[in-house]
Biopython code that builds the backbone (N, CA, C, O; Angstrom):
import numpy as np
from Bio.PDB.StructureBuilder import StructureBuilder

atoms = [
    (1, "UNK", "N", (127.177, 87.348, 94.815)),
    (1, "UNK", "CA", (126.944, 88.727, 94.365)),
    (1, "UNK", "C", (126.011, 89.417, 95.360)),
    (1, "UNK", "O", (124.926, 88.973, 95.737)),
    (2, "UNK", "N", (126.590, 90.575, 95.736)),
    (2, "UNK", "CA", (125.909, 91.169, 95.943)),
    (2, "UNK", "C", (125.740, 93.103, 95.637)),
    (2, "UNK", "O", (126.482, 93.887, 95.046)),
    (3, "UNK", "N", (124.511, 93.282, 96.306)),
    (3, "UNK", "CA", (124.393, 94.915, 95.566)),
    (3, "UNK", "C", (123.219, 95.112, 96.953)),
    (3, "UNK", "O", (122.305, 94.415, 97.392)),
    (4, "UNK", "N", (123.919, 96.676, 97.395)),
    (4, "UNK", "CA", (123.615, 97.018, 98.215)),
    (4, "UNK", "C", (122.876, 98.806, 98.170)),
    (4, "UNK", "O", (123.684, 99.686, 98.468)),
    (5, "UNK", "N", (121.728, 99.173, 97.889)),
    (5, "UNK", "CA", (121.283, 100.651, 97.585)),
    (5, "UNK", "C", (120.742, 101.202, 99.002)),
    (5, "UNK", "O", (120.038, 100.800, 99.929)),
    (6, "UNK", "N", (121.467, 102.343, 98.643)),
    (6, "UNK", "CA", (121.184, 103.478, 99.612)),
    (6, "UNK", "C", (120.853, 105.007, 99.302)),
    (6, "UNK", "O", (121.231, 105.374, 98.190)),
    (7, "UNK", "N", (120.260, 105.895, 100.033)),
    (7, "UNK", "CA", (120.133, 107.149, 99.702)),
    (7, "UNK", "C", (119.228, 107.835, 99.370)),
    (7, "UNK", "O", (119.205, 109.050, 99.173)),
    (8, "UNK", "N", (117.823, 106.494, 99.233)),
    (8, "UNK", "CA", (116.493, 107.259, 99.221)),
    (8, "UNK", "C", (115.724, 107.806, 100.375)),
    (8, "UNK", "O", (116.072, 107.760, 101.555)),
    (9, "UNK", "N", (114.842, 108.231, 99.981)),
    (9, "UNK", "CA", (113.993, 109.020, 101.434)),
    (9, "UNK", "C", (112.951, 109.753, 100.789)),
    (9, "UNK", "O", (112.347, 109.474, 99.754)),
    (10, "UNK", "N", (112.830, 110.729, 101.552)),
    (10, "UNK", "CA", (110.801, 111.766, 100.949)),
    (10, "UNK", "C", (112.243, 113.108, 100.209)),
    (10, "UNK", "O", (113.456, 113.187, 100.402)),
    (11, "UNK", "N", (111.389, 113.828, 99.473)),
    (11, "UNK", "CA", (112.060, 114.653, 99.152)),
    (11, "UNK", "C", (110.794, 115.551, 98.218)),
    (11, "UNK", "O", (109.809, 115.088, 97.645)),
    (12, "UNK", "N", (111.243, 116.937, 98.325)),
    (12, "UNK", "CA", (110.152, 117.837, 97.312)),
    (12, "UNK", "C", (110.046, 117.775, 96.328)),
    (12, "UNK", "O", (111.138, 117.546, 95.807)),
    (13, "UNK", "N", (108.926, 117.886, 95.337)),
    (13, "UNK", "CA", (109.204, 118.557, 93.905)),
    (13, "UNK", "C", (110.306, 119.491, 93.685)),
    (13, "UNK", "O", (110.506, 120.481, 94.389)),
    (14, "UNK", "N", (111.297, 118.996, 92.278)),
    (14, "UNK", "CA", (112.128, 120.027, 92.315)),
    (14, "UNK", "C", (113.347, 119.697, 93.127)),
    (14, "UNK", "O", (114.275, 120.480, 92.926)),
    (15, "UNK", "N", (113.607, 118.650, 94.074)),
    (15, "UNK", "CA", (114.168, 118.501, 94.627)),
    (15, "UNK", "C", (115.469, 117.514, 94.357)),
    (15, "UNK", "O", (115.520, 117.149, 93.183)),
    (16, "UNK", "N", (116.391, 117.074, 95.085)),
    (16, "UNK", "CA", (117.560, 116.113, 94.336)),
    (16, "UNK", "C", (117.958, 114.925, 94.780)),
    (16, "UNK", "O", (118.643, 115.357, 95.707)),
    (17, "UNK", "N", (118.071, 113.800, 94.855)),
    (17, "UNK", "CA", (118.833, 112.793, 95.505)),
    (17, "UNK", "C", (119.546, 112.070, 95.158)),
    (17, "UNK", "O", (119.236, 111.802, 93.998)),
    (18, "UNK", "N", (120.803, 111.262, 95.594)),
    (18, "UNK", "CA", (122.082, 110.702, 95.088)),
    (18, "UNK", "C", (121.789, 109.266, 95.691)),
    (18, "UNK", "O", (121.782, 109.186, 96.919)),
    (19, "UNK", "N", (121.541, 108.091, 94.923)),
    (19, "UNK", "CA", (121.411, 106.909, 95.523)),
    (19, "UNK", "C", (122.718, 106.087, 94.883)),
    (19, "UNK", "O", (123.122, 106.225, 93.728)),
    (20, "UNK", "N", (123.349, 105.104, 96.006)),
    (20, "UNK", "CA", (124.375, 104.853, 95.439)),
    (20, "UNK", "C", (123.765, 103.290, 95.817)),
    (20, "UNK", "O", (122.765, 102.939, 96.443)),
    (21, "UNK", "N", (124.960, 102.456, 95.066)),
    (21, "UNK", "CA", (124.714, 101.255, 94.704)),
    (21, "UNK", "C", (126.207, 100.453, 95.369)),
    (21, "UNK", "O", (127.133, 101.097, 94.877)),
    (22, "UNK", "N", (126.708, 99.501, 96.135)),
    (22, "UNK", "CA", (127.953, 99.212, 96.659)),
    (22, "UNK", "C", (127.533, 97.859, 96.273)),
    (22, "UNK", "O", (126.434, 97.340, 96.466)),
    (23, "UNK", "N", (128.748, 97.278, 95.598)),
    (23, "UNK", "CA", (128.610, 95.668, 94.468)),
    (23, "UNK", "C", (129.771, 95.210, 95.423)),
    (23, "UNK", "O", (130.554, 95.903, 96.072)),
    (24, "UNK", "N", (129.643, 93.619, 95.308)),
    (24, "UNK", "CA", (130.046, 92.901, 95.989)),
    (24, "UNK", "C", (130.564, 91.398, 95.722)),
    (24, "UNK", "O", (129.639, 90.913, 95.071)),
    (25, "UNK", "N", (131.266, 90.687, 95.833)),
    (25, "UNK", "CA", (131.125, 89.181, 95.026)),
    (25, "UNK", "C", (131.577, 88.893, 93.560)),
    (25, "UNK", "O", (131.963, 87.800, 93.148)),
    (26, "UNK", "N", (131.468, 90.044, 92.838)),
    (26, "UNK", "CA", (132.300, 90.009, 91.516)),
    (26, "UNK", "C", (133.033, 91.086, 90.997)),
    (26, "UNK", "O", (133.165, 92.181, 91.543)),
    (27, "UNK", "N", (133.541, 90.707, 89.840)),
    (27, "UNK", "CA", (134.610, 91.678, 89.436)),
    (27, "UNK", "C", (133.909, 92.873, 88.878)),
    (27, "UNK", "O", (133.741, 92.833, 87.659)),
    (28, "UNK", "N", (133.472, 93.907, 89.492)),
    (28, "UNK", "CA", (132.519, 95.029, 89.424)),
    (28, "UNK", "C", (133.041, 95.629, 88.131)),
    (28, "UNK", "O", (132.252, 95.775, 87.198)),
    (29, "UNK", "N", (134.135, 95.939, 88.025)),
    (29, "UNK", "CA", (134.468, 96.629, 87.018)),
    (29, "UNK", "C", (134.890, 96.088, 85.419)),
    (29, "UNK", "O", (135.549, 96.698, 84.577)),
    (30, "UNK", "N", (134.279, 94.755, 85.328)),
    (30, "UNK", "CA", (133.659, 93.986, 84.255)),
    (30, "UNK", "C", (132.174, 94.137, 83.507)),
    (30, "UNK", "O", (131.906, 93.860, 82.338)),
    (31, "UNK", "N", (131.507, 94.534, 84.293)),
    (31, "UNK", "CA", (129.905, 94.671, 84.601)),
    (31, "UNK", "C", (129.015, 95.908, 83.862)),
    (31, "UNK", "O", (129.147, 97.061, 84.273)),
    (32, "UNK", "N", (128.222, 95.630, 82.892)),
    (32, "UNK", "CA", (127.344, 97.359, 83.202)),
    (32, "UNK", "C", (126.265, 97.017, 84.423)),
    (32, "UNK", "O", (125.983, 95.844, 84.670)),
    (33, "UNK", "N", (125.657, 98.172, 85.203)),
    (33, "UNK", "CA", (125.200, 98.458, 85.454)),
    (33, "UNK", "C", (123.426, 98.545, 85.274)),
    (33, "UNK", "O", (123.007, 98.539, 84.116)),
    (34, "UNK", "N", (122.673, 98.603, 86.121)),
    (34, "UNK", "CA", (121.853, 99.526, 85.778)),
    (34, "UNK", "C", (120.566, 99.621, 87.022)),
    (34, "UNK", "O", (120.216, 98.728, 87.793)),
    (35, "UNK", "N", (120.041, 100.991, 86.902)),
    (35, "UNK", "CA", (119.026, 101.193, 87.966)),
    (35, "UNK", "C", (117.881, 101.027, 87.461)),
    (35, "UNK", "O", (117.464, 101.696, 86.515)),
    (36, "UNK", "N", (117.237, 100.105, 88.039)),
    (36, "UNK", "CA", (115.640, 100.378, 87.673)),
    (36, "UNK", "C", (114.456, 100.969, 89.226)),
    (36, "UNK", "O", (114.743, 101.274, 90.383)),
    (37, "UNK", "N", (113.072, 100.900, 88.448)),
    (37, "UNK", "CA", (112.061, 101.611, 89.330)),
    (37, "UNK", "C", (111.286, 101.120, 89.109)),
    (37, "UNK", "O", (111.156, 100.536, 88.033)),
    (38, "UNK", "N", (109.974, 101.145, 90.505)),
    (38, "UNK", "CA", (109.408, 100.390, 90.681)),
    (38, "UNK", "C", (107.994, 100.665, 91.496)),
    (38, "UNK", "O", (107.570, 100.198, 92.553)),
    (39, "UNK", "N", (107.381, 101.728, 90.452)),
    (39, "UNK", "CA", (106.238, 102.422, 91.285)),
    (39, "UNK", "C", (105.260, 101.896, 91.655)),
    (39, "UNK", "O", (105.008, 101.278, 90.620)),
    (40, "UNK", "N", (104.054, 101.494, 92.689)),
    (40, "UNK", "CA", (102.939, 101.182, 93.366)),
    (40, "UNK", "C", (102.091, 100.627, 92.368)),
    (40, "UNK", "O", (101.315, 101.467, 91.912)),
    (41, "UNK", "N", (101.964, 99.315, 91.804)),
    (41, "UNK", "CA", (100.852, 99.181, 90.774)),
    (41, "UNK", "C", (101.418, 98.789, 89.444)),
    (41, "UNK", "O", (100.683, 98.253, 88.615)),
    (42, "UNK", "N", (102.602, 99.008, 89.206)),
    (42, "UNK", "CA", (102.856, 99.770, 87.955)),
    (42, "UNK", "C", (104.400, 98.076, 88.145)),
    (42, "UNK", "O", (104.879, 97.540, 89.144)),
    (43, "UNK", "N", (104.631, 97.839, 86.603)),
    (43, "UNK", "CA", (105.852, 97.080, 86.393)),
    (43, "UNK", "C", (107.018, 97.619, 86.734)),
    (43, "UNK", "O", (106.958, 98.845, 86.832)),
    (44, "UNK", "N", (108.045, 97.152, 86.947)),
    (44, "UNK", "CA", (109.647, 97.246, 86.863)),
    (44, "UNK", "C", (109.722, 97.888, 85.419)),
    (44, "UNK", "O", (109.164, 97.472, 84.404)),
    (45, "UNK", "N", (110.610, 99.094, 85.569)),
    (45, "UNK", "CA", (111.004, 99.670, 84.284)),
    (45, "UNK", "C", (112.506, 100.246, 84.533)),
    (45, "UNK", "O", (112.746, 100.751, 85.630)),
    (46, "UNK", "N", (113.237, 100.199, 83.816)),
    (46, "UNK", "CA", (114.692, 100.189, 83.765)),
    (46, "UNK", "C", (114.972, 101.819, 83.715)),
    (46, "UNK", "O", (114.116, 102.415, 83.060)),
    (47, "UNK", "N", (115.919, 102.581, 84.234)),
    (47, "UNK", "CA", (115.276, 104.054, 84.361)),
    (47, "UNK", "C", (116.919, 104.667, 83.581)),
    (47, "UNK", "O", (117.011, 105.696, 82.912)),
    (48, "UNK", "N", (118.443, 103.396, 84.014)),
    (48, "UNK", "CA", (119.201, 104.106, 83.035)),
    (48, "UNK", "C", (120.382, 102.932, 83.126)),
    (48, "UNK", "O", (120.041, 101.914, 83.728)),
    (49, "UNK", "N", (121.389, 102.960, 82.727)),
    (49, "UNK", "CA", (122.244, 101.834, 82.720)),
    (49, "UNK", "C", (123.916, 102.456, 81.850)),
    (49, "UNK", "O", (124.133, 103.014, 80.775)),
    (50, "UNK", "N", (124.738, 102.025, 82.909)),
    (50, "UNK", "CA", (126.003, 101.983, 82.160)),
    (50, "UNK", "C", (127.239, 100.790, 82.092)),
    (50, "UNK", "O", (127.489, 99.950, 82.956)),
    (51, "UNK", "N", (127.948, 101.005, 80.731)),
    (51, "UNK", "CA", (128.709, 100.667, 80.795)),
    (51, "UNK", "C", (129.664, 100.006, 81.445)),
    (51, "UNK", "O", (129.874, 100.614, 82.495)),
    (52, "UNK", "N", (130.323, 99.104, 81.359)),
    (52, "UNK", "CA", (131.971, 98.443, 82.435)),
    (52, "UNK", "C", (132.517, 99.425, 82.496)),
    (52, "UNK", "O", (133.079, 99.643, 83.570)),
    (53, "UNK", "N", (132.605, 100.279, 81.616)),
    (53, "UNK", "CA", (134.053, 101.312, 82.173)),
    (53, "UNK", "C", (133.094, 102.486, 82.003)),
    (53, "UNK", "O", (133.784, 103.484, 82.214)),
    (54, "UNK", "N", (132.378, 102.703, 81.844)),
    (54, "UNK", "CA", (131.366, 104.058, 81.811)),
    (54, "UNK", "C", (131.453, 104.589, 81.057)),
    (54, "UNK", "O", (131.460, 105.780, 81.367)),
    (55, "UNK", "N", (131.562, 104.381, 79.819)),
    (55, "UNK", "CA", (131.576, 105.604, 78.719)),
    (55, "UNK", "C", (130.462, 105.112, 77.805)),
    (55, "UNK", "O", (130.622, 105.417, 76.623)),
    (56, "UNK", "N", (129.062, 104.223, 78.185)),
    (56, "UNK", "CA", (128.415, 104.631, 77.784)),
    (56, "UNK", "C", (127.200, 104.398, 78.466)),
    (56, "UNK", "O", (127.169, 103.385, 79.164)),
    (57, "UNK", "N", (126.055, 105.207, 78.411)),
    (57, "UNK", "CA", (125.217, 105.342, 79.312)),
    (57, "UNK", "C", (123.788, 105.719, 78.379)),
    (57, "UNK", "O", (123.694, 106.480, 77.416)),
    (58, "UNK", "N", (122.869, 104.996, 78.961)),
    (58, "UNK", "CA", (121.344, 105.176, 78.067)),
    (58, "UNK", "C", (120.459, 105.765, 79.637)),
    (58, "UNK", "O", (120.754, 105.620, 80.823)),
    (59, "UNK", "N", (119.236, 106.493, 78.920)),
    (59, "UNK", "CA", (118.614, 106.404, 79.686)),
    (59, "UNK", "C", (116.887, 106.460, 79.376)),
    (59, "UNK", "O", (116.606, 106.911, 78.266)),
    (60, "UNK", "N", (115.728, 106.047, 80.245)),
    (60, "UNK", "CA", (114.912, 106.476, 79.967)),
    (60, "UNK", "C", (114.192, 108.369, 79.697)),
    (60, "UNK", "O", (114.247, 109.420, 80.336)),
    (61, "UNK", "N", (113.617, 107.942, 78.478)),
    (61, "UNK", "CA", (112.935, 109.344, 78.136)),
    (61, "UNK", "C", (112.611, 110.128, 79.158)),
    (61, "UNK", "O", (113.004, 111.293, 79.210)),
    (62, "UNK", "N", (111.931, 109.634, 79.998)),
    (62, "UNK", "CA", (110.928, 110.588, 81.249)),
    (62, "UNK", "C", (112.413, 111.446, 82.315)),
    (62, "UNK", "O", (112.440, 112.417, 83.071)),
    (63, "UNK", "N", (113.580, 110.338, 81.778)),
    (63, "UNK", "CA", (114.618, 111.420, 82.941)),
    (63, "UNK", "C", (115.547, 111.999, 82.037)),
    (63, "UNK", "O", (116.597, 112.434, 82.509)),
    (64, "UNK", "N", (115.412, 112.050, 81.250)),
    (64, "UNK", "CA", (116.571, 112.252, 80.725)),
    (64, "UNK", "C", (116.947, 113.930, 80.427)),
    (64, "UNK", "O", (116.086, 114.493, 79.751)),
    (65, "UNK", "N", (118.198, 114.850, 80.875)),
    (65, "UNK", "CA", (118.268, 115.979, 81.150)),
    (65, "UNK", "C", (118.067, 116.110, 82.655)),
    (65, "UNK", "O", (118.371, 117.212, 83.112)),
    (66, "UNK", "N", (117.368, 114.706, 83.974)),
    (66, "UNK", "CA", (117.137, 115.349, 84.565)),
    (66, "UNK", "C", (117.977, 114.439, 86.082)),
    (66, "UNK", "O", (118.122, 114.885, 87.220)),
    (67, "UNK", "N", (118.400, 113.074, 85.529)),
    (67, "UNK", "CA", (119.389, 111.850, 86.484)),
    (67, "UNK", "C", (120.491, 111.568, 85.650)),
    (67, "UNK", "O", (120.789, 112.042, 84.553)),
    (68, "UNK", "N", (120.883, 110.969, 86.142)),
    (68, "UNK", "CA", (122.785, 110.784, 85.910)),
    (68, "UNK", "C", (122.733, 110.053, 86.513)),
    (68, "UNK", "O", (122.222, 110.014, 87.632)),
    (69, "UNK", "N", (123.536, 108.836, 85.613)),
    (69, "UNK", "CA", (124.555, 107.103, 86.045)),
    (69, "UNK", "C", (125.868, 107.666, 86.054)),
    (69, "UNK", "O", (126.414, 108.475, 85.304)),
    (70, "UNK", "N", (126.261, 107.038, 87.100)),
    (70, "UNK", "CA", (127.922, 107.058, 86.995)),
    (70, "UNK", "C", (128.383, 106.191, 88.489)),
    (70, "UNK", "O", (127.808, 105.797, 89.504)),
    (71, "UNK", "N", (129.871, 106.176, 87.883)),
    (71, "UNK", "CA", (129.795, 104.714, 88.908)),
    (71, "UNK", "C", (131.798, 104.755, 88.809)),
    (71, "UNK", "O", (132.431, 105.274, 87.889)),
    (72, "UNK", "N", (132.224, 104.255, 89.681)),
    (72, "UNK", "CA", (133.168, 104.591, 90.792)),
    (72, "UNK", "C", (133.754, 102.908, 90.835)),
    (72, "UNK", "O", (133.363, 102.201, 91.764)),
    (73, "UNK", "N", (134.635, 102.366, 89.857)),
    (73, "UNK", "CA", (135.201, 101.259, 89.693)),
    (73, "UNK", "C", (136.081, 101.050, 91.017)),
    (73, "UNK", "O", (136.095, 100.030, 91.706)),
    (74, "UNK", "N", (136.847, 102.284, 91.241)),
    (74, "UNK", "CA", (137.594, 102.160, 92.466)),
    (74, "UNK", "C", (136.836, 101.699, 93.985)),
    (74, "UNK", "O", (137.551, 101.291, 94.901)),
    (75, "UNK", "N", (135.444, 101.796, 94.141)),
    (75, "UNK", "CA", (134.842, 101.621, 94.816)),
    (75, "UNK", "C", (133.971, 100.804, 95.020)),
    (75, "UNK", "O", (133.223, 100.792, 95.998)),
    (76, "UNK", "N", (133.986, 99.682, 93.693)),
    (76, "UNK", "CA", (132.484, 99.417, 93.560)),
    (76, "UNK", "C", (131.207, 99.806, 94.065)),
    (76, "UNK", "O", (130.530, 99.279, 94.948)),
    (77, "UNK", "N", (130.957, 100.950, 93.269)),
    (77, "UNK", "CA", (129.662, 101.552, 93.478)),
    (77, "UNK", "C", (128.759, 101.982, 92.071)),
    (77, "UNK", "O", (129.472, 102.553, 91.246)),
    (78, "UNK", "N", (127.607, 101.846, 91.729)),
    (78, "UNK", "CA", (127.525, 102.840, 91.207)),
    (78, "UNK", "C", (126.521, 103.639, 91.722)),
    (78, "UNK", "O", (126.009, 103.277, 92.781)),
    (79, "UNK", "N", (126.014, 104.971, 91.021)),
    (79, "UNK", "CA", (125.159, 106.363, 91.423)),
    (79, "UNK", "C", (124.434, 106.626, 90.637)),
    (79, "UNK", "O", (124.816, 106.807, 89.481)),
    (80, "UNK", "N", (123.096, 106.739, 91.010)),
    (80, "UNK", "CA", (121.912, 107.622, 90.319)),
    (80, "UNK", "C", (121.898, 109.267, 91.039)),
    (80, "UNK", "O", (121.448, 109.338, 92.182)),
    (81, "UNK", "N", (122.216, 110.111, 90.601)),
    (81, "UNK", "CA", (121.649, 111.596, 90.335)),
    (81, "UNK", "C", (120.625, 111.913, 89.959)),
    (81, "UNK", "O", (120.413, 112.210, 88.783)),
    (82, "UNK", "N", (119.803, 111.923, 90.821)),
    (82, "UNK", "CA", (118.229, 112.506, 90.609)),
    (82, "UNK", "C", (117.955, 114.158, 91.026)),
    (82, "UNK", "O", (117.970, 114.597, 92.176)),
    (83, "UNK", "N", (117.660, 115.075, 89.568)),
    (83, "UNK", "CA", (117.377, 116.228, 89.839)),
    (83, "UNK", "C", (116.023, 116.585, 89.777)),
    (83, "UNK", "O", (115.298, 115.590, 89.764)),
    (84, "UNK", "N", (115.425, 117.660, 89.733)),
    (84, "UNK", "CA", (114.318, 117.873, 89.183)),
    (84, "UNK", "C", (113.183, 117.299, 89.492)),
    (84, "UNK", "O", (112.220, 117.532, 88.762)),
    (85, "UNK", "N", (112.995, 116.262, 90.845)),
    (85, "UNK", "CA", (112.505, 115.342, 90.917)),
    (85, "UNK", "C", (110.985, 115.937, 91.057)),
    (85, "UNK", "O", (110.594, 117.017, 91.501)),
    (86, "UNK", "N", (110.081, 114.509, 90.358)),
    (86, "UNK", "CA", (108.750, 115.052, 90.248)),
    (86, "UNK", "C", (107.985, 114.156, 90.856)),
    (86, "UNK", "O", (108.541, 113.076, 91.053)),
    (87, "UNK", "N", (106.575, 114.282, 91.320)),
    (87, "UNK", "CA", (106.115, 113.028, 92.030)),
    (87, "UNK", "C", (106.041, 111.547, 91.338)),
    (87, "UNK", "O", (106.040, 110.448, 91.891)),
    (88, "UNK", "N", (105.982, 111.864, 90.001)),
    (88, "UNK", "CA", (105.791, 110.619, 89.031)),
    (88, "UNK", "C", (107.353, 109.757, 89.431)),
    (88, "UNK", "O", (107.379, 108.528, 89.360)),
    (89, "UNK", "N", (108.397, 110.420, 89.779)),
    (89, "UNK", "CA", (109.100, 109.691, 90.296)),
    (89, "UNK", "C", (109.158, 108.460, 91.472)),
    (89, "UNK", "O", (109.921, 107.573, 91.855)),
    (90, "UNK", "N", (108.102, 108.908, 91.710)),
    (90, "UNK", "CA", (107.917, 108.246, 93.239)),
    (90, "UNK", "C", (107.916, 106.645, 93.035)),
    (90, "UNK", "O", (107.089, 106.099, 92.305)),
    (91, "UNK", "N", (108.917, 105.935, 93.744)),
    (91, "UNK", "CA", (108.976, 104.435, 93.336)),
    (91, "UNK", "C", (110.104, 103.949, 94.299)),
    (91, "UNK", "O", (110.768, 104.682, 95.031)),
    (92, "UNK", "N", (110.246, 102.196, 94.144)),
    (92, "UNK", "CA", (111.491, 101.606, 95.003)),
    (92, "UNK", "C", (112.135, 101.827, 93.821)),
    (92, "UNK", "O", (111.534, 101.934, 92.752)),
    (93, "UNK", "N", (113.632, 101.924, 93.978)),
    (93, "UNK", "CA", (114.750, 101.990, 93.032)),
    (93, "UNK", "C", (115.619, 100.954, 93.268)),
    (93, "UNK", "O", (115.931, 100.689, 94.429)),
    (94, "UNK", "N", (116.095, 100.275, 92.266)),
    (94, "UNK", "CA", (117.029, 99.141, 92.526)),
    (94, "UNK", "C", (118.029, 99.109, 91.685)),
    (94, "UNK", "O", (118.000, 100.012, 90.849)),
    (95, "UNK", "N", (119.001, 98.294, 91.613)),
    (95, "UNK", "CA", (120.030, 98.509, 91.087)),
    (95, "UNK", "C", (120.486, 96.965, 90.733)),
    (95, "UNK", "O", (120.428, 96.080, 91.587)),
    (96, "UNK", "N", (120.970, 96.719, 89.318)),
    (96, "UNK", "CA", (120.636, 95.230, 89.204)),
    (96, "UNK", "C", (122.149, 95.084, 88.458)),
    (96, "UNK", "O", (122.782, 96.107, 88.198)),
    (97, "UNK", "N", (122.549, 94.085, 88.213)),
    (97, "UNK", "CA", (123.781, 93.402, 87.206)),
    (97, "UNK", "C", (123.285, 92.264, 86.719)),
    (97, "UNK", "O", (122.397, 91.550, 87.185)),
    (98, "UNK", "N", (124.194, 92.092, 85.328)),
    (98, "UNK", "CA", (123.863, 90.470, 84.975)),
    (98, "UNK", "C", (125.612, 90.122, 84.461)),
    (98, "UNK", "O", (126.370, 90.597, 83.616)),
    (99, "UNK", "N", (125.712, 88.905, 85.622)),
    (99, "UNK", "CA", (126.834, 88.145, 85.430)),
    (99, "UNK", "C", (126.908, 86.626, 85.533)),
    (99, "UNK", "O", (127.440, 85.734, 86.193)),
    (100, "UNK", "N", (125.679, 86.928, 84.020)),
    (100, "UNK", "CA", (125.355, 84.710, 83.614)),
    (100, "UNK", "C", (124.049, 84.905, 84.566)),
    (100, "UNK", "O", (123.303, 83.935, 84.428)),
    (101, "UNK", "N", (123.724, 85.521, 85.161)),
    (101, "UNK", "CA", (122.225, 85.402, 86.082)),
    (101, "UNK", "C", (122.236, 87.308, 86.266)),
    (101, "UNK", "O", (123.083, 88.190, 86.125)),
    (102, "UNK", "N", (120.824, 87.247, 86.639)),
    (102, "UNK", "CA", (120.485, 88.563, 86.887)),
    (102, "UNK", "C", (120.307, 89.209, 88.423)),
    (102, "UNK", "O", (119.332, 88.674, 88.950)),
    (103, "UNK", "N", (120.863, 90.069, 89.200)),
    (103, "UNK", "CA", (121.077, 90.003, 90.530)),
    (103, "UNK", "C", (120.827, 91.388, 90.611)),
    (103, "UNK", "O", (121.199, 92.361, 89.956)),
    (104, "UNK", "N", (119.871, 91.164, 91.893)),
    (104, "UNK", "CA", (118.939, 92.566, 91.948)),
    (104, "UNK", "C", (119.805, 93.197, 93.896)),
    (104, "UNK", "O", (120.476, 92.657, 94.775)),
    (105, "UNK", "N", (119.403, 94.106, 93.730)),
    (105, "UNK", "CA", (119.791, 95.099, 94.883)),
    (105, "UNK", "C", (118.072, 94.690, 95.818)),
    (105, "UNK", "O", (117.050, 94.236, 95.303)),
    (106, "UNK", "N", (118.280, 95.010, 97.081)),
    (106, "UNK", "CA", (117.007, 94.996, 98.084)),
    (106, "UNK", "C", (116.003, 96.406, 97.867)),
    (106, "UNK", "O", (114.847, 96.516, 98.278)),
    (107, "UNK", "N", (116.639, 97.238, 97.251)),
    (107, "UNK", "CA", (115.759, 98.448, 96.779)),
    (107, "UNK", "C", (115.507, 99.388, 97.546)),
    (107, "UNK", "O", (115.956, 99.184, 98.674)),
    (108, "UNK", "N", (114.909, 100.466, 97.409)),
    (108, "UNK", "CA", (115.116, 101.777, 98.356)),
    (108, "UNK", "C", (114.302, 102.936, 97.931)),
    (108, "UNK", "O", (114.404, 103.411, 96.800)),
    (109, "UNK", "N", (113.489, 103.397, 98.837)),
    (109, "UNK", "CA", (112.118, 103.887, 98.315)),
    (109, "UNK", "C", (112.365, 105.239, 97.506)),
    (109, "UNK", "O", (113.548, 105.534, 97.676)),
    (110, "UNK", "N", (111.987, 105.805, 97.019)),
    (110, "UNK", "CA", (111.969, 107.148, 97.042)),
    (110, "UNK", "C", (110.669, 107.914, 96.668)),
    (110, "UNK", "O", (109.916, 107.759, 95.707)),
    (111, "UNK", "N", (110.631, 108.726, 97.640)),
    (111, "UNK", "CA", (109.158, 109.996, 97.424)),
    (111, "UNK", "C", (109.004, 111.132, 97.590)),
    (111, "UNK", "O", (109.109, 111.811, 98.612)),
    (112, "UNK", "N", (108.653, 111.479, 96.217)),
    (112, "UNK", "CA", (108.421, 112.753, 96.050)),
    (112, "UNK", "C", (107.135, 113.637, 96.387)),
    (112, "UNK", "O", (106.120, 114.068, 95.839)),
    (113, "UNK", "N", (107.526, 113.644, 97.125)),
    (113, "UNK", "CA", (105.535, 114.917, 97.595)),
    (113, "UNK", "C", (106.068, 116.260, 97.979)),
    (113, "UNK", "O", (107.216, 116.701, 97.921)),
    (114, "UNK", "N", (104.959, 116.798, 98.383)),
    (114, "UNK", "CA", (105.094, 118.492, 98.849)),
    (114, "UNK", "C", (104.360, 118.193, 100.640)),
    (114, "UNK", "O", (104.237, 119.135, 101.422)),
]
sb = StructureBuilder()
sb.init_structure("model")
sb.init_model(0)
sb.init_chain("A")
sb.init_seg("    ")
for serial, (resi, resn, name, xyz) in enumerate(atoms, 1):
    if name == "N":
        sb.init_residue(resn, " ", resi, " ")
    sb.init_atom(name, np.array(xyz, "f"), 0.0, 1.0, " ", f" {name:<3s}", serial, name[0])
structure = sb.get_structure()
């Protein structure tokens, strides 16, 4: 297995970014999903997660109205949509599966400043 994230970088308050996730090694479109974060100091916290076939999707309180899961079976990928972004965002983002073991992505920063 693998899981591969891309698409972070610095970005403004207010600002947007699309991090995608490219799965590897298993049958992706068996699988939910999910992205977690991973700010300076602070624990691993799970930020949203979907479904095998995507029709259903949770997310944490602090984003919610403001990121979007969705994910691309044809591709094995999936995508975080980050709008609105605020500095409290600021963290590595990863992207994890569990298939009988739990398998994490290498992670990918993202920061929000002015």
């Amino acid at each position: 297995v693998q899981l591969v994230e891309s698409g972070g970088g610095l970005v403004q308050p207010g600002g947007s970014l699309r991090l995608s996730c490219a799965a590897s090694g298993f049958t992706f479109s068996r699988y939910t999903m999910s992205w977690h974060r991973q700010a300076s100091g602070k624990e691993r916290e799970v930020v949203a997660y979907i479904s095998s076939d995507g029709d259903i999707t949770n997310y944490l309180d602090s984003v919610k109205g403001r990121f979007t899961i969705s994910r691309d079976n044809t591709k094995n990928t999936v995508y975080l949509q980050m709008n609105s972004l605020k500095p409290e965002d600021t963290a590595v983002y990863y992207c994890k599966t569990w298939t009988g073991a739990n398998y994490w992505g290498q992670g990918t920063q993202v920061t929000v400043s002015s």
